[in-house]
C-alpha positions as CSV (number, residue, x, y, z in Angstrom):
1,X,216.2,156.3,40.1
2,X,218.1,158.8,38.3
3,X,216.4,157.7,34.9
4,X,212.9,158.2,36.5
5,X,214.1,161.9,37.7
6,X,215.5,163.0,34.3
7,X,212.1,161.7,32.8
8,X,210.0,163.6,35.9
9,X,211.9,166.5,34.7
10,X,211.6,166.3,30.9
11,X,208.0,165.9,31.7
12,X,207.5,169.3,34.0
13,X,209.7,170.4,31.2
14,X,207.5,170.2,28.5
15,X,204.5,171.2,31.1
16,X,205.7,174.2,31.0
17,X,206.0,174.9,27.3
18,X,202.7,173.8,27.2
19,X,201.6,176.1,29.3
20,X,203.5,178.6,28.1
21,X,202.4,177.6,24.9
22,X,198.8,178.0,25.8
23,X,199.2,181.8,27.3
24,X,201.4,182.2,23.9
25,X,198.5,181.4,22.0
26,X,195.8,183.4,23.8
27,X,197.9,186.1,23.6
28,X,198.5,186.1,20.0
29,X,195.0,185.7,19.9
30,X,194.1,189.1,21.6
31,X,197.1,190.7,20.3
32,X,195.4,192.0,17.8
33,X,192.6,193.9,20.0
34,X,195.1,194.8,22.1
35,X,197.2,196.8,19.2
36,X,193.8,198.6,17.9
37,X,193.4,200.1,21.5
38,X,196.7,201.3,21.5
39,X,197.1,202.7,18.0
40,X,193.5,204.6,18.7
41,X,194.3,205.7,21.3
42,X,197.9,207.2,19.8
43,X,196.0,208.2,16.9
44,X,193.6,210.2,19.2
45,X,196.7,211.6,20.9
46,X,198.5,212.9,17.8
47,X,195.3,213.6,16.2
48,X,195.0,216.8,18.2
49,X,198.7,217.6,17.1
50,X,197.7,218.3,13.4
51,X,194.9,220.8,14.8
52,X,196.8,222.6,16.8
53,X,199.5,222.9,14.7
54,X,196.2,224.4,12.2
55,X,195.2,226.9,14.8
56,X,198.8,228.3,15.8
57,X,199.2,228.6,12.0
58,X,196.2,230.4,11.2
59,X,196.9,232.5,14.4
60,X,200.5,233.5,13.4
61,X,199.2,234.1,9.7
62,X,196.6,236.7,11.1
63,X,199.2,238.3,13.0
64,X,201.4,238.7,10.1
65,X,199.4,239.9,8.3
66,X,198.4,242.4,10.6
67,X,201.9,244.0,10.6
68,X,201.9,243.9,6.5
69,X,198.8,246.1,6.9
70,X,200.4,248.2,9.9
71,X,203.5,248.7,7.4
72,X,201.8,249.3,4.3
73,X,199.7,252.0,6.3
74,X,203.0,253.4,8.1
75,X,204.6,253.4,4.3
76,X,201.6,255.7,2.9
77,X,201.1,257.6,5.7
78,X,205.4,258.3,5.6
79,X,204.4,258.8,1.7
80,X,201.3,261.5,2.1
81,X,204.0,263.3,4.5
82,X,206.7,264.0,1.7
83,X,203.4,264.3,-0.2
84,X,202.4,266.9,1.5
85,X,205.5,269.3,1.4
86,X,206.2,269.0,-1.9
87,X,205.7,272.2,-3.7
88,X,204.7,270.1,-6.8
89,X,201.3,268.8,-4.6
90,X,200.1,272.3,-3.6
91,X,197.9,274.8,-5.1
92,X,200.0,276.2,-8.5
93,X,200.2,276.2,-12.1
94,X,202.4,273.3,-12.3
95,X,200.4,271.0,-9.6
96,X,200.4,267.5,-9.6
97,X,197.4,267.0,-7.5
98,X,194.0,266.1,-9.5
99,X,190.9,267.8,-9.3
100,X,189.4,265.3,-7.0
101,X,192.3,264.9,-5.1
102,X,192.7,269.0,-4.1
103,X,188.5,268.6,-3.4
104,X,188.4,266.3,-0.5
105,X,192.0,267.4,0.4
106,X,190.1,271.2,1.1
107,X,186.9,269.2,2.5
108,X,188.8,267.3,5.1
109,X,190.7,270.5,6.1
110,X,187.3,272.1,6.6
111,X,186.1,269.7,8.7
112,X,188.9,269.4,10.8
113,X,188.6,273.6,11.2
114,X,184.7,273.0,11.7
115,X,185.7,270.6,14.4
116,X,187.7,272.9,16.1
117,X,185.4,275.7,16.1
118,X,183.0,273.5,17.9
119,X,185.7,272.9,20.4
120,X,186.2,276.4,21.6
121,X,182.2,277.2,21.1
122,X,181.5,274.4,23.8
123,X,184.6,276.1,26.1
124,X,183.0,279.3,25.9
125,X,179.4,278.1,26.8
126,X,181.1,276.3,29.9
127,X,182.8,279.6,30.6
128,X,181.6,282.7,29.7
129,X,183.6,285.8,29.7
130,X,181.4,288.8,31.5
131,X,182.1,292.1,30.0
132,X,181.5,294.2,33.0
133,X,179.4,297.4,31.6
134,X,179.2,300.9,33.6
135,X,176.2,302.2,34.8
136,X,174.0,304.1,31.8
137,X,176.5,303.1,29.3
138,X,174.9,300.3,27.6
139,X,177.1,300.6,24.5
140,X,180.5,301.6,26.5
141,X,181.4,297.6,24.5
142,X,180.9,299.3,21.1
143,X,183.3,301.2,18.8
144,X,183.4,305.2,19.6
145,X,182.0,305.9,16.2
146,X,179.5,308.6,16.2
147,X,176.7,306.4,15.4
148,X,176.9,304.6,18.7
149,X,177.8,307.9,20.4
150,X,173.9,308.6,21.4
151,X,171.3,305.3,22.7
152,X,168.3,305.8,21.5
153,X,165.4,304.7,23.4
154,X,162.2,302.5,21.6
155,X,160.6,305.6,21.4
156,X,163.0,308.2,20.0
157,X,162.4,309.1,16.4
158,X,164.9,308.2,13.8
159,X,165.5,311.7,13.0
160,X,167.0,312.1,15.8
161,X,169.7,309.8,14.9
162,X,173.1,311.6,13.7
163,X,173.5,310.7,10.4
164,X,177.1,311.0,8.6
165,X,176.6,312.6,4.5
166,X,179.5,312.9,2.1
167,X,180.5,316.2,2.9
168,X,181.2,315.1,6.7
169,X,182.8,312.2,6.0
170,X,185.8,313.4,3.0
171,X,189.0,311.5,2.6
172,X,191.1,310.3,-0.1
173,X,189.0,307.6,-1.0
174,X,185.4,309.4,-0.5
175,X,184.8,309.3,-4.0
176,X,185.2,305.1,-4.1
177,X,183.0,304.8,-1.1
178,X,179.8,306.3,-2.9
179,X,180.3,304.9,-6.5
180,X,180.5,301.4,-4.4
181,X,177.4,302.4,-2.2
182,X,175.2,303.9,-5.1
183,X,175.9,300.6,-7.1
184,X,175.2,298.4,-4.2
185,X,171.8,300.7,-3.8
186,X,171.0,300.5,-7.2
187,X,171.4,296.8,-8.6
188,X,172.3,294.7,-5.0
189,X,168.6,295.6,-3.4
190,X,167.1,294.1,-7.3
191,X,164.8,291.1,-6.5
192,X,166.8,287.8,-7.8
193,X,163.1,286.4,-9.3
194,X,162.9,286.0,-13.2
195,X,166.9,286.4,-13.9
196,X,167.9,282.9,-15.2
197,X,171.9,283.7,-14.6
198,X,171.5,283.4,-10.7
199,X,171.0,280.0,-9.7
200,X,169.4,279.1,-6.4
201,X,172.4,277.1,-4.7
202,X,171.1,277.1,-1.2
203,X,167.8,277.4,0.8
204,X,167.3,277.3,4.8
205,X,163.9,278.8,6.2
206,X,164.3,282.1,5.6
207,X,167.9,282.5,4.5
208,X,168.4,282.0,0.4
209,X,171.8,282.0,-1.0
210,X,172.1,282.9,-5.1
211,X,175.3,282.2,-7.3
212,X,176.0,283.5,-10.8
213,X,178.8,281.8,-12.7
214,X,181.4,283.8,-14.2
215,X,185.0,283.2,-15.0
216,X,187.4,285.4,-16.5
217,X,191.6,283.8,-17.7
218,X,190.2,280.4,-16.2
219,X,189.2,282.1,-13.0
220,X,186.1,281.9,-10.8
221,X,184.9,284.7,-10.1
222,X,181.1,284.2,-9.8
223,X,178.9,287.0,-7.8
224,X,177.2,285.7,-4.8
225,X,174.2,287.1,-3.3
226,X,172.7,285.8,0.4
227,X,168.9,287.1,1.6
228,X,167.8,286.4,4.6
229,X,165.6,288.0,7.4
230,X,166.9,287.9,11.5
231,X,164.3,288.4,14.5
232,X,164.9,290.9,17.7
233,X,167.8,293.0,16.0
234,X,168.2,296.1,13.5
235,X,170.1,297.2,10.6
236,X,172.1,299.5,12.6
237,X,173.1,296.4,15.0
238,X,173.9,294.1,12.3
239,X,176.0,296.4,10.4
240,X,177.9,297.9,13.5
241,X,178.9,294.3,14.5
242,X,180.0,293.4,11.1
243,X,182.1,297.0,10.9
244,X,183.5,296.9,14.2
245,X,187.1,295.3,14.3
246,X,187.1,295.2,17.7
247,X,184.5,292.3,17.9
248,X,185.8,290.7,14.2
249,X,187.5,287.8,16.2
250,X,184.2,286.9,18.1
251,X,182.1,285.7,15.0
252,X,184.9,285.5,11.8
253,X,186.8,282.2,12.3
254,X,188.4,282.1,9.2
255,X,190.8,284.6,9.6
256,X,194.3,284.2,11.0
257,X,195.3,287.4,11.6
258,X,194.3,291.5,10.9
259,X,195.4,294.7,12.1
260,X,193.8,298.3,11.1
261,X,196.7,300.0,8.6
262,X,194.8,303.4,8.5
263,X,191.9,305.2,10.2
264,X,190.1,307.2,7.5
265,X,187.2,309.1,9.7
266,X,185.3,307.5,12.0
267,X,183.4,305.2,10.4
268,X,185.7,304.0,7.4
269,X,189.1,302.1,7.8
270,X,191.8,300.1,5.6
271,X,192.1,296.9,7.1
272,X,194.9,294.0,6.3
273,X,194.0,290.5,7.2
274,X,195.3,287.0,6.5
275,X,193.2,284.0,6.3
276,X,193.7,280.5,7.4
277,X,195.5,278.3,5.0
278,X,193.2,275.4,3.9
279,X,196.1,272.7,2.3
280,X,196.3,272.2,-0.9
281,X,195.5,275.8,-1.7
282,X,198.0,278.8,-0.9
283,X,197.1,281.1,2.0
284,X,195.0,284.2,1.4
285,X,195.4,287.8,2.4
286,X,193.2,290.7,1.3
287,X,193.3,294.2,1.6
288,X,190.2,296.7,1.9
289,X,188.3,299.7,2.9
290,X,185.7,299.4,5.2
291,X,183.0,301.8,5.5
292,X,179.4,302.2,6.8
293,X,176.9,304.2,5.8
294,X,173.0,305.0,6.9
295,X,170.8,306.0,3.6
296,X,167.7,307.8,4.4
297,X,164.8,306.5,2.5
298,X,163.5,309.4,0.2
299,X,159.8,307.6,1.0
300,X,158.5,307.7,4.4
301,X,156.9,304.7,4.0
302,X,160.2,302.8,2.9
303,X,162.3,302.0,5.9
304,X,165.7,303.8,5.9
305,X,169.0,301.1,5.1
306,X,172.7,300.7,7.0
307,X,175.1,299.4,4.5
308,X,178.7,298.2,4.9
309,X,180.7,298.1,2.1
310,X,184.1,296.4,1.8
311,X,186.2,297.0,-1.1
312,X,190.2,296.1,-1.9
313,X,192.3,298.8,-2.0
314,X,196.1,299.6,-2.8
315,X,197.9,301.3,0.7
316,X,201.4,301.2,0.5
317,X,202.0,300.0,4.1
318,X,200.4,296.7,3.2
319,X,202.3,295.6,-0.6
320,X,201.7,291.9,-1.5
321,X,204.4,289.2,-0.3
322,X,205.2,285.7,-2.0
323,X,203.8,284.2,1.0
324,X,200.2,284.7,0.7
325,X,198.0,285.4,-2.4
326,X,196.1,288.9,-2.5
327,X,192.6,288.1,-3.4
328,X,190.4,290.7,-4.2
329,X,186.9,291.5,-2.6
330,X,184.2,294.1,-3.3
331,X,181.4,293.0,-0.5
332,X,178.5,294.5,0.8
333,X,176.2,293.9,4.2
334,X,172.6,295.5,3.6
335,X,170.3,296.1,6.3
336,X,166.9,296.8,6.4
337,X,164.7,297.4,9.7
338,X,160.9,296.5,9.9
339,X,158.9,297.1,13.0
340,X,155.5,296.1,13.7
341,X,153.5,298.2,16.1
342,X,153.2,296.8,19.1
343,X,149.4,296.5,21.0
344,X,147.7,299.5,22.4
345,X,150.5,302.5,24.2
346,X,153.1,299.5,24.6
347,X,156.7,300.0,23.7
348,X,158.4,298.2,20.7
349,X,160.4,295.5,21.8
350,X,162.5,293.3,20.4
351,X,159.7,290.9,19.7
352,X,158.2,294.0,17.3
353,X,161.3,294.2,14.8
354,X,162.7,292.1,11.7
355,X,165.8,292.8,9.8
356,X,165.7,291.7,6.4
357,X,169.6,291.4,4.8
358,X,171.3,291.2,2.0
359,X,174.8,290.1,1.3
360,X,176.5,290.3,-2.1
361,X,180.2,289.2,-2.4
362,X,182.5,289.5,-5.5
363,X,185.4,288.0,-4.8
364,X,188.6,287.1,-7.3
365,X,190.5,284.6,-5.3
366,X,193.5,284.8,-7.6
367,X,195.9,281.9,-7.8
368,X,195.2,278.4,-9.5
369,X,192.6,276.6,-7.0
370,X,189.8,274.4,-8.9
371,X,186.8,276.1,-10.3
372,X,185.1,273.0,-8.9
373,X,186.2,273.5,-5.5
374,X,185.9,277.3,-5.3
375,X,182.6,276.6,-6.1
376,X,182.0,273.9,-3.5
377,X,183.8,275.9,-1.1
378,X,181.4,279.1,-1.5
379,X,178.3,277.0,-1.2
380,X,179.3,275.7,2.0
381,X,181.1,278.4,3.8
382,X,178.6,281.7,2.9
383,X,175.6,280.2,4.9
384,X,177.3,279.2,7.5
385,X,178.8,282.1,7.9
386,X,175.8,284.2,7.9
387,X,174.1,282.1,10.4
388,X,177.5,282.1,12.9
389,X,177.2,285.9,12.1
390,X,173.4,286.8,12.6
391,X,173.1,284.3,15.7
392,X,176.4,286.5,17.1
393,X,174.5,289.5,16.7
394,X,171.2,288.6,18.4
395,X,173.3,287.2,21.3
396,X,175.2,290.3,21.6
397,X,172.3,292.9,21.5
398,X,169.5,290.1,24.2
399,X,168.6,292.3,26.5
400,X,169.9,295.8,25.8
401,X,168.2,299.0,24.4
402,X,167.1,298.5,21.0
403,X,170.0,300.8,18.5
404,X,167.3,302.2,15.7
């Protein structure tokens, strides 16, 4: 009995490991398939570990290399500030700065000043100041010279007009004021046409701007010479508004400051003024007489011309400083009225009369700016100034009595 059981058992025994052996063998049969699934599907799993690891490493580099650029832009910008005081990188006769380099260094200045000017043009169209004028006092807003001292109607005559003449209007420099008006008479009124030294710079509808180029010790100090023709004011207007100081700040945005140093009579004044600093170049300030004048034509068929001239001086309340460079002007605003008669017995109006003008500057800047840029500079501030100027005037004078 107990030999049959210990064969029984052998027997289940080896059953077993049969069995055992059989799931074995199936097993290590689909082992195999078993293992692919599994390594795929770790490979899928660390697959997306390599791209990842890409995009956080192309992300990190981006951002690295924006903060290089961010330095490298703080590192200039810290550089163009020391740049920027040094002595050595402004306007003298030791400057480091190129040619090119002092050119868009004066442009971007210009822009940013042109920018500004836009600024407080728009503030003042949103908000107009209103001069409040007394009744039958249309020019109360004008200088008390004795050309504004009587309003003429349309239909007064222009004899009527008070007219000043060298022997009313003497002073210490009356002898200055008409050599500079009988030259500006005789050779600024000349027609530019057939003269091959002035060169046609600029030209916009009816305003022509003419440059001759001169230098003298490496100096620029070319003539310039502006025509143009304004609707619905007159040469008396024009000139009074370019005379007056007490308007200059309303239309002339390139100066910084000015102050009267000496009354002369009542229609001719020394004035100082500073100008804006434009970086690289040193700050200006000039010194001059200003007078006007009225010229009677000697032909009645010739209409009769208002001139301002404006001339550097020597005063000694007013000596040059180290801080700004004296430049030296001899300028002249010349006016001429045309009317057209109006239909039937109708008054002239404003729609009847044409100003024709001519501006001639000769200015010596001094100092040791660029003839390149001095040049550049002329040609793009003289026309805008005489359109800031004439479209000042015809704003001012819209709607009152016509000033013959």
């Amino acid at each position: 009995m107990a030999a049959r059981g210990k064969l029984r058992e052998l027997k289940d025994t080896e059953g077993t490991k049969g069995r055992m052996t059989g799931r074995t063998s199936w097993y290590n049969f689909l082992k195999p398939s078993i293992q692919w699934k599994t390594e795929a599907a770790k490979f899928q799993t660390q697959n997306w570990v390599p791209f990842q690891s890409c995009s956080r490493f192309f992300t990190e580099l981006e951002k690295r290399r924006r903060v290089e650029d961010g330095y490298k832009s703080a590192m200039n910008e810290l550089k163009k500030k020391s740049h920027y005081g040094g002595p050595d990188y402004e306007e003298g006769p030791n400057s480091l700065i190129n040619e090119d380099e002092f050119f868009d260094a004066v442009e971007a200045a210009l822009d940013r000043q042109d920018k500004i000017e836009e600024q407080c043009q728009s503030e003042k169209v949103r908000s107009p100041r209103l001069a409040i004028v007394p009744p039958g006092d249309a020019y109360s807003t004008m200088a008390t010279h004795r050309f504004a001292a009587k309003p003429h109607s349309p239909s007064s005559s222009l004899s009527s007009i008070e007219l000043v003449t060298a022997s009313e209007d003497i002073h210490r420099f009356s002898g200055q004021v008409e050599e500079n008006v009988e030259n500006h008479m005789t050779y600024s009124l000349q027609d530019m046409g057939g003269d091959a030294n002035w060169q046609l710079v600029i030209e916009e509808g009816e305003m022509k701007v003419y440059r001759r180029e001169v230098e003298e010790n490496g100096i620029v100090l070319d003539p310039l010479k502006a025509t143009h023709s304004v609707k619905g004011v007159t040469g008396h207007e024009v000139c009074h508004y370019f005379w007056d100081t007490a308007v200059r700040l309303d239309w002339e945005t390139t100066i910084e400051n000015f102050n009267v140093v000496e009354t002369l009579s009542d229609n001719a004044v020394i004035v100082y003024q500073t100008h804006k600093r434009v970086w690289p170049a040193s700050q200006r300030d000039v010194l001059y007489l200003s007078a006007m004048r009225k010229i009677v034509a000697t032909d009645e068929n010739d209409p009769d011309t208002w001139l301002v001239c404006n001339f550097s001086v020597d005063h000694e309340n007013a000596q040059p400083t180290n801080r700004c460079v004296r430049a030296k002007i001899n300028v002249a605003l010349i006016c001429q009225t045309l009317v057209s008669p109006p239909e039937g017995d109708k008054e002239i109006s404003r729609d009847n009369i044409l100003c024709k003008i001519t501006y001639v500057a000769n200015v010596n800047p001094g100092g040791w700016a660029p003839a390149s840029v001095l040049r550049a500079v002329a040609k793009r501030e003289y026309p805008k100034f005489l359109k800031r100027f004439t479209s000042y005037v015809q704003e001012k004078t819209a709607g009152k009595p016509i000033l013959f």
